[in-house]
N, C-alpha and C positions, 0 to 999 in steps of 0.2 A: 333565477336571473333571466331564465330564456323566455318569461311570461314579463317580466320587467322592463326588458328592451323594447315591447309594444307601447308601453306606455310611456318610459319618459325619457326622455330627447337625450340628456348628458349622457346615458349609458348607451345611447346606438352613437352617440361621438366618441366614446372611449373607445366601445367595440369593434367601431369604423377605423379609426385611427389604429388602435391596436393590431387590427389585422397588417394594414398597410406596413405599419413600422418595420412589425412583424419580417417582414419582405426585404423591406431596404437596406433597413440596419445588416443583415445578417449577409445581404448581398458586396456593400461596401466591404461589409471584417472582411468577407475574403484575401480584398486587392490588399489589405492593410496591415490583414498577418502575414502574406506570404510576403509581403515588401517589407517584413519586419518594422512596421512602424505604428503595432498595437498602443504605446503610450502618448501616439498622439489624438485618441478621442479621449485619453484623459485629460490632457492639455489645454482641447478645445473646450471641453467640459467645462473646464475652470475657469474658462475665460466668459464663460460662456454665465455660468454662475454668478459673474463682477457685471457683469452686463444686466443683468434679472436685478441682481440688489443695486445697481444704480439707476436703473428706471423706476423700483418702488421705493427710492430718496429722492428723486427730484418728483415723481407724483406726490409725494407729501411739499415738498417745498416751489416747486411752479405751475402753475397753473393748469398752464400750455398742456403739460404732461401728464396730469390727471387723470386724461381719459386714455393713455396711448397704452396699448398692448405691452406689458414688460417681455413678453415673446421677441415681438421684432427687435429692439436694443439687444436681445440675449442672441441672437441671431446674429446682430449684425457683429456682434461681439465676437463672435465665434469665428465669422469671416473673417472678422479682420487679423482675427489670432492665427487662423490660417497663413493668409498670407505673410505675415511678422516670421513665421516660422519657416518659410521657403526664405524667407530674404536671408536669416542667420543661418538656414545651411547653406547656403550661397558663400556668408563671410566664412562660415567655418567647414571648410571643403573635408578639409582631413578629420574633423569632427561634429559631424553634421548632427550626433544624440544629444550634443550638448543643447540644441535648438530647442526640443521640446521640457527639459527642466525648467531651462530660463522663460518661457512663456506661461507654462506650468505656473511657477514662481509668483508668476505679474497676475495672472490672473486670482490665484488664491490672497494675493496683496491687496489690490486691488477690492475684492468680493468681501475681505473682513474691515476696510477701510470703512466702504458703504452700507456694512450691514451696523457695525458700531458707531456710525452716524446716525442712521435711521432711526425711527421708533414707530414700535405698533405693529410690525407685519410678520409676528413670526410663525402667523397660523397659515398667511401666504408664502411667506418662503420656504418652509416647511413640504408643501404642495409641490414645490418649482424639484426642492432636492431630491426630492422621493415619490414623487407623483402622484394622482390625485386622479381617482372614476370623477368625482363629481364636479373638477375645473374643467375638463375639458367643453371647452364651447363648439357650436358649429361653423365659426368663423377660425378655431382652431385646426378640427376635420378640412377645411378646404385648404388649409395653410401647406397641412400635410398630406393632400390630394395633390395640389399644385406641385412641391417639390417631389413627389415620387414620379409623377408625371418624366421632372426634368432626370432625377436618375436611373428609370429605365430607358431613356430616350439616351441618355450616354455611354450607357454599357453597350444598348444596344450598336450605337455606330463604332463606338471607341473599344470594344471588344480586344479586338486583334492586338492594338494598339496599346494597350493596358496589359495583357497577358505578356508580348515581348517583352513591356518594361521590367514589369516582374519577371521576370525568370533571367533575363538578357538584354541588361540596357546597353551591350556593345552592339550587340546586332541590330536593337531599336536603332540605333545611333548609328549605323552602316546604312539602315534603309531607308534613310530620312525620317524618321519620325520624329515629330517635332515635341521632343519629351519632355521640355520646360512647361510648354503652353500646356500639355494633357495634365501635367501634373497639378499645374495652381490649379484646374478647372477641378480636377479630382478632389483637391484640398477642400476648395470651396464649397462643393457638393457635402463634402461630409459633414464641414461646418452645419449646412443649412439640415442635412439628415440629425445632428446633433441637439439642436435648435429646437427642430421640429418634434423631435420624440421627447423632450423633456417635461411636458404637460403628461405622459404618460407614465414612461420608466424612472422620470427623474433625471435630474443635472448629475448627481453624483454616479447615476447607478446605466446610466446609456451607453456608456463605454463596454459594457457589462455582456450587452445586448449584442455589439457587433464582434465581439471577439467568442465568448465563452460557446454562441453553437457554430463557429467554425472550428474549435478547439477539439469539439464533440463530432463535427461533420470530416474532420479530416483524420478521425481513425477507421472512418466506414468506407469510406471513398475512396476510388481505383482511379480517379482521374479529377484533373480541374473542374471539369464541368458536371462531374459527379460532385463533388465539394461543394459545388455552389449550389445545387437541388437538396443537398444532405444540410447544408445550413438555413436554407429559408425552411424548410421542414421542421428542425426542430425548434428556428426564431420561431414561429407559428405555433409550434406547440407551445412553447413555454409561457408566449403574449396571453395564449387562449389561459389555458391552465393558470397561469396569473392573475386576470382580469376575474374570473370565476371565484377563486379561491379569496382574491383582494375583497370582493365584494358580499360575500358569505361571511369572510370573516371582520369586516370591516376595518379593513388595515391598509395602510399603502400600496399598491399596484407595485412599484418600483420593484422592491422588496421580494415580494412574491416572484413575479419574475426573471429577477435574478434566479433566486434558491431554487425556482424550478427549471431555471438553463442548467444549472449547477447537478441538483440529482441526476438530469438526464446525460450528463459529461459522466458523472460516476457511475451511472450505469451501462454506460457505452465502453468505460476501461474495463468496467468489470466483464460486460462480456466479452468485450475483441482482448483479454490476460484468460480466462477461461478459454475461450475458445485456440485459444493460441493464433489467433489472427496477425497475419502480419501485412502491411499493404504492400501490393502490387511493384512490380521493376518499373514501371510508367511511372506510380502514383509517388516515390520512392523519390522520379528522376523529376518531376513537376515541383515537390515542394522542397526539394533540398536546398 
């Protein structure tokens, strides 16, 4: 492979992209497991899904949409599922889980509504679910250059701001911080990080991505910001180790990287039950 990505274009946009994802994905799971709110990149996912199979039904049936990237509709899709989803924890104050079934729901409705309308594109949908070396374009690459861009540029300010929420939305809420507007913006971003890594990991399998090496990163890690170095580490491994293994064996990227977030979670318990590792009074008092 590493003589192949000299020569042809789609595998340094997988590669490129893969590493990036790599990063972002694993950086968001943090904010998302410790806010306990892991089922909602599956959510978005789905939504995100009805979004993809409805841009490649009306490219078959209008014109206009022929040429339009089923990306951005799966994106915009995703946004909007985002937001749909702050508004019913808004209605449903005392049961704000119920938020993400019911979006869940619309969106796998919605995704079989448009895929048993359509005909003809199951060797493209296929690509969207479980991902694909050789769909990635380089008009894909800058898609996912651009929004990594925007999500370390939010960590970066929203840092502090993000961490109170998570750990102490009464003290965010004492200190002004203005936790509605961080949160849809937080939503958003994930949408578009969801969006954005499905030409690699796949719609179904990107959820995958952001949660399973924070799962792995937070039996190693002594602190928050130890967790967030210990999950882009292994998001990176897993991307790397995936994309290699996808392409040797010629099978779905998605796939692969999953099962290899997954072995590396199994052998992180296995060592820290062997070792008898247990985390840290800090690490203990961060994720509780």
């Amino acid at each position: 492979m590493i003589s192949a990505l000299f020569t042809y274009e789609f595998l340094q946009n997988a590669f490129l992209s893969g590493l990036i994802i790599g990063v972002i994905a694993p950086l968001l799971g943090l904010f998302i497991v410790v806010r306990r709110l892991a089922l909602i990149a599956d959510a978005l996912s789905h939504v995100a899904l009805a979004g993809i199979a409805g841009s490649l039904f009306l490219s078959q049936s209008v014109l206009m949409f022929s040429a339009l990237n089923p990306v951005y509709l799966g994106m915009a899709s995703a946004v909007g599922g985002s937001l749909l989803i702050e508004k019913l924890r808004g209605a449903y104050k005392h049961f704000e889980e119920l938020a993400i079934p019911i979006i869940l729901s619309t969106g796998i409705g919605f995704g079989a509504i448009f895929i048993s309308l359509a005909k003809g594109f199951g060797s493209d949908l296929v690509g969207y679910l479980f991902g694909s070396v050789s769909a990635v374009s380089r008009q894909d690459l800058w898609v996912v250059v651009i929004i990594a861009v925007v999500v370390v540029a939010f960590i970066r300010f929203f840092y502090k701001e993000m961490f109170a929420l998570s750990f102490d939305k009464e003290y965010a809420k004492v200190s002004g911080i203005n936790g509605k507007f961080i949160q849809i913006v937080f939503m958003i971003i994930v949408a578009l990080v969801i969006g954005a890594s499905m030409r690699i990991v796949g719609i179904l399998l990107v959820s995958s991505l952001m949660t399973i090496p924070v799962a792995a990163a937070m039996q190693l890690a002594k602190s928050f910001k130890g967790a967030l170095v210990y999950s882009i580490v292994i998001g990176e491994l897993s991307v790397l180790i995936g994309l290699f293994s996808a392409f040797h064996l010629d099978i779905a990227p998605g796939g692969t990287i999953v099962i290899t977030s997954i072995i590396i979670l199994l052998l992180v318990l296995g060592w820290t039950k062997m070792k008898g590792k247990q985390p840290s009074k800090k690490a203990k008092e961060e994720f509780a």
